[in-house]
C-alpha positions, -999 to 999 in steps of 0.1 A, spaced: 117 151 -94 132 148 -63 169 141 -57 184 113 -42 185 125 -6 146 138 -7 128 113 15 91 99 2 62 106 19 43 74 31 19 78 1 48 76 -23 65 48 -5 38 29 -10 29 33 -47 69 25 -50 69 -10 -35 33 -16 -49 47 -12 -88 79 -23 -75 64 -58 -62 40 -56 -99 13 -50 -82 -24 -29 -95 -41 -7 -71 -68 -34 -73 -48 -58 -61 -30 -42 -33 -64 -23 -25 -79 -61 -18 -51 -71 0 -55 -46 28 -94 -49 25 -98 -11 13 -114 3 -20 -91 11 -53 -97 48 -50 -88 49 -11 -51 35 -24 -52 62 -49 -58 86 -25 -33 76 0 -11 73 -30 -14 108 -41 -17 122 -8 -51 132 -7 -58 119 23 -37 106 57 -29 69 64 -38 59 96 -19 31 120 -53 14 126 -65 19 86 -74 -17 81 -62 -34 116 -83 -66 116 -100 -59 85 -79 -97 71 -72 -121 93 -34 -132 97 -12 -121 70 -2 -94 53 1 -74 24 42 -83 23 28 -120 26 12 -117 -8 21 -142 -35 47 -162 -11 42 -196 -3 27 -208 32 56 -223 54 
């Protein structure tokens, strides 16, 4: 467990605002246009996140866009 300085790795962060938003690896995994068991992996650090993972891969938007209303 780690204490309340530790920082996340990017992995970690990401699983944490993905259950904290109530979101499935399915669902964030379509969002961003990659595969359940990529997430997973990037999840559990099994393999490295790249900047340009998924650049163009949806068109305008993003995965912080889900489930809110078009202005």
């Amino acid at each position: 467990m780690r204490g309340a300085g530790d920082q996340l790795s990017i992995g970690e962060r990401i699983a944490f605002y993905r259950r904290r938003r109530g979101l499935s690896q399915a669902v964030l995994a379509d969002l961003v246009g990659r595969t359940e068991d990529w997430l997973s992996k990037i999840e559990h650090g099994e393999r490295e996140i790249r900047r340009m993972d998924g650049a163009g891969r949806r068109g305008a938007g993003s995965a912080g866009d889900a489930g809110r209303s078009p202005r």
